[in-house]
Structure formats: C-alpha cells, structure tokens
C-alpha positions as CSV (number, residue, x, y, z in Angstrom):
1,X,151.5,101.9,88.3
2,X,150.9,104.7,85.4
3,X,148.5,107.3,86.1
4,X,145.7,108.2,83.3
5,X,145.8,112.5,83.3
6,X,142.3,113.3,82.4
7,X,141.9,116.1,80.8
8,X,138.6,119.0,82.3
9,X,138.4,122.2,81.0
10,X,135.8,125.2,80.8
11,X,135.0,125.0,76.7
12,X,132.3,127.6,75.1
13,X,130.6,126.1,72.4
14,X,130.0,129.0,69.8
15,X,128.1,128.7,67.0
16,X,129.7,129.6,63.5
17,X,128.1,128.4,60.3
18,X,125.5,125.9,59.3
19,X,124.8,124.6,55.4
20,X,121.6,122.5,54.0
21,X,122.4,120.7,50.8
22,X,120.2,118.6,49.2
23,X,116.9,119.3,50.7
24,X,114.3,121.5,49.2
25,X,115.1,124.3,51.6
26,X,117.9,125.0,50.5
27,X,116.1,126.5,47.0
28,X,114.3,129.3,49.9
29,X,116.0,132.6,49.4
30,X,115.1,133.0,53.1
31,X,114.2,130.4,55.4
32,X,113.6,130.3,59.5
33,X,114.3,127.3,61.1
34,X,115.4,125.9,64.5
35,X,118.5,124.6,65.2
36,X,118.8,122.3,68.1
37,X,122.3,121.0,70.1
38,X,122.7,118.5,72.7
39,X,125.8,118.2,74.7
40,X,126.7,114.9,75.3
41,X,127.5,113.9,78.7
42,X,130.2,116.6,79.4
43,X,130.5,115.5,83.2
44,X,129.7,112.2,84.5
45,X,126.9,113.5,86.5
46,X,125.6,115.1,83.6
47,X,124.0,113.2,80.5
48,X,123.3,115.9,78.7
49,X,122.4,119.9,78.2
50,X,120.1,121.2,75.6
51,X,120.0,124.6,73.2
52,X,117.9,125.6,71.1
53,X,116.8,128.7,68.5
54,X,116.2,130.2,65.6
55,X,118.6,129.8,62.8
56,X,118.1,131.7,59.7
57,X,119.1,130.3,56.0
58,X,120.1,132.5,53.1
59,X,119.9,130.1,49.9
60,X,121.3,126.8,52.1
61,X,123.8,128.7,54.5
62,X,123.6,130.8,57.9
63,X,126.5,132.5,59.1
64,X,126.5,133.1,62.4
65,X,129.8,135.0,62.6
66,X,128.7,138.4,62.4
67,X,126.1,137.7,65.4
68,X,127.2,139.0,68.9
69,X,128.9,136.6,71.5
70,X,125.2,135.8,73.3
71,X,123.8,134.6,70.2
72,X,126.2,132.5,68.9
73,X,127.2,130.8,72.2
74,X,124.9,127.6,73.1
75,X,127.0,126.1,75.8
76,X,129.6,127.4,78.3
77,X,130.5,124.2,80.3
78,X,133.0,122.2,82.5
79,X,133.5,119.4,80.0
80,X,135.5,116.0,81.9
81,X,137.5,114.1,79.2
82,X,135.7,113.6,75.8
83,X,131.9,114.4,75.1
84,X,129.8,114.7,72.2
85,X,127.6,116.9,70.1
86,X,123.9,116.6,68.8
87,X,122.5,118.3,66.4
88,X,119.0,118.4,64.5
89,X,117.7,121.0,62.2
90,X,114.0,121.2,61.5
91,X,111.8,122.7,58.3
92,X,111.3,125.9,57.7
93,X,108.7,127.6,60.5
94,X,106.4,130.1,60.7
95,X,105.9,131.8,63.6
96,X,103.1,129.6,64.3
97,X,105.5,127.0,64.7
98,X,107.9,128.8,66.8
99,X,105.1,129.2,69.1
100,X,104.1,125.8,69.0
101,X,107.5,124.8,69.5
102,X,108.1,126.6,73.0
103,X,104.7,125.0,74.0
104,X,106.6,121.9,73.6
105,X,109.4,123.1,75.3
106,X,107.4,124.8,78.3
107,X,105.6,121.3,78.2
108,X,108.9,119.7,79.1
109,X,110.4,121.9,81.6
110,X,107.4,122.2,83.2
111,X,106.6,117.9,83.4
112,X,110.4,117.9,84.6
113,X,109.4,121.0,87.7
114,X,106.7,118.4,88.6
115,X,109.3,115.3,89.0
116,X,111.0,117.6,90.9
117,X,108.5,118.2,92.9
118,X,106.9,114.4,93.7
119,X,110.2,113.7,94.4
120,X,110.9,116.8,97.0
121,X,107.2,116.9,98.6
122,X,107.4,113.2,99.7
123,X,103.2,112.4,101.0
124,X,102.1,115.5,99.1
125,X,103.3,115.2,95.7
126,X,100.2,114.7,93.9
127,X,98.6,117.8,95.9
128,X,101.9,119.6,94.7
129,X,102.4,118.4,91.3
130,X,99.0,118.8,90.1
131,X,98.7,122.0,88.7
132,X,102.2,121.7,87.2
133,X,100.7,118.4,85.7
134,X,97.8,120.2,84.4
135,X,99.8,123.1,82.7
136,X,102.0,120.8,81.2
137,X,99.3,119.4,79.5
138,X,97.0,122.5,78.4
139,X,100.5,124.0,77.0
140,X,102.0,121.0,74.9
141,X,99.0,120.5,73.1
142,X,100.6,121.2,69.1
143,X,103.1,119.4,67.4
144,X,106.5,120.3,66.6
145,X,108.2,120.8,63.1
146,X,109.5,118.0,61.4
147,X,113.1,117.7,61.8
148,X,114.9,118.0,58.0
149,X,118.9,117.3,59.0
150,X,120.7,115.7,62.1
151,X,123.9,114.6,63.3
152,X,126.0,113.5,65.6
153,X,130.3,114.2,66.7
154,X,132.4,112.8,69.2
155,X,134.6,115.9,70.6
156,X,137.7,113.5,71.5
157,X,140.3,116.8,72.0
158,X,139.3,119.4,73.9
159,X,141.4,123.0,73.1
160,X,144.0,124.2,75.6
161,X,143.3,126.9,77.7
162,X,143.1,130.0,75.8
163,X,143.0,128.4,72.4
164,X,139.8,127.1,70.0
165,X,139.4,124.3,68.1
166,X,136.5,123.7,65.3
167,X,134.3,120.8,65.0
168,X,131.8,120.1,62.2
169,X,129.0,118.3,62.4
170,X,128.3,116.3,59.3
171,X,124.1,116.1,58.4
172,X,122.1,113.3,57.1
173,X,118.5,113.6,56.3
174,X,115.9,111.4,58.8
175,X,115.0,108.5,57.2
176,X,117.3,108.2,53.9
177,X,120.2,108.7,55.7
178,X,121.9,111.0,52.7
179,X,124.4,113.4,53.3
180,X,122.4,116.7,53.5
181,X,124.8,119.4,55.2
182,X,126.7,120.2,58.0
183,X,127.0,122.8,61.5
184,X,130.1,123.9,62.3
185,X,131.4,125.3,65.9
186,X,133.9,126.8,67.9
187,X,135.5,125.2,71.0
188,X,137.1,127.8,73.1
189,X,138.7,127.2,76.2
C-alpha cells in the first residue's frame, strides 16, 4: 500500500507589491487604503487567520519592498499541504475610516472574547459575558469602507525550506466582476 507524503512547512507570507487598474483610485496621486488577507485553512484545525493594514497607492501601485520585515510580513504559519489566500482591498480612507474600521475590528475580537467566555464560565456566562457584550456593541457602531478589489489563490506548492516562491493574487472588482489588479507575495520557508 503506497503512502501519500504530505508536505508541512513553516512559510512567511511577505507582502511585496499590490496594483489597482481600472478603478477610479487608481487616477489618486496618493491614496490610503486597507489591504486585508485571509489565510485559508493552513492546518486542519485552523480555518483561517486574518491580517490587515494600511496599504498606501502611488498612482495604482504600492511597493512594499523597501518596507522593513515587520511590515511587510502578514503571516508566519505552519501550513499542512495546500491552503489558500484571500484578499480584499477597500476605497480610499481617511482617517475617520481607519478609526471606524478598528471599531469594527475591536467589535469582533471582542464578540469572539465573549464566546469564549459563555463557553469557559459554564452557569455564569451571561454574568460574564455581559460587559464584553455591551462593549462590543458601543464600539462597532460605524460602518466600514466599501471594499474596491478582491480575490482569491489556491497556494497548491509550498517552497522548500530555505527557498521562496511568489504568488499573485489576481483582482476583480465586487459586483462586475472585471479584472481590476492584482497583490503579489512572497512565500518563504
């Protein structure tokens, strides 16, 4: 009987350039936006990791090569076999909207602390969830920017140790589904 070798490795995922093409932002000299990437069920216990932050467009592109190591990396993972990678991109923000959008964030961490906790505090979870409950709420009060470009890759290969492999991420726009861009990103083992 033939054995199936699966392959695990410890992979950074590193940020390296991102390009809008076709959407109005792209005509900005300067634009702020966030940039958000799922990891896709690198172990089988684990459906998926989130990163997010601020990306910053010059005319359509941001290079993120000249950045240090701990801003360009957004995951450092054990990845089992083959995952996959999510991105979305929303519209340009002011910082309004970067505050609005960690609200949302804190909202969602903090609604996840109170699972957590119902599930730990068994006969005294409401007593113990509550004010989690109620900061959730009071924090995730404003809406979040509209997203402007996602996509999605399978990461079927996985580099060898000491080696990196590149992966782009193709971009459609919500909606229309047109091509609009892409996000490309180092795999380094």
């Amino acid at each position: 009987m033939a054995t199936t070798k699966r392959t695990k490795a410890n992979v950074e995922f590193l940020l390296v350039r991102a390009e809008l093409k076709g959407v109005p932002e792209k005509a900005l000299l300067k634009s702020r936006n966030i940039g958000q990437l799922d990891l896709v069920w690198p172990r089988t216990a684990i459906a998926k990791k989130s990163g997010a932050r601020e990306m910053v467009f010059k005319k359509g592109v941001c290079d993120f090569t000249a950045e240090p190591w701990t801003k360009r990396v957004v995951f450092r993972e054990e990845v089992d076999g083959h995952c996959g990678i999510a991105v979305s991109i929303t519209e340009p923000v002011s910082i309004q909207k970067v505050r609005r959008f960690l609200r949302l964030t804190a909202k969602y961490a903090l609604k996840m602390g109170a699972d957590f906790m119902e599930k730990a505090m068994v006969g005294y979870a409401d007593i113990a969830s509550s004010p989690i409950d109620a900061l959730a709420v009071m924090i995730g009060e404003k809406d979040v920017p509209k997203v402007v470009a996602q996509g999605v890759a399978d990461i079927d290969e996985l580099p060898a140790e000491g080696e990196e492999r590149m992966v782009t991420v193709q971009l459609i726009r919500p909606l229309t589904g047109k091509p609009t861009g892409s996000l490309t990103i180092c795999l380094r083992a």
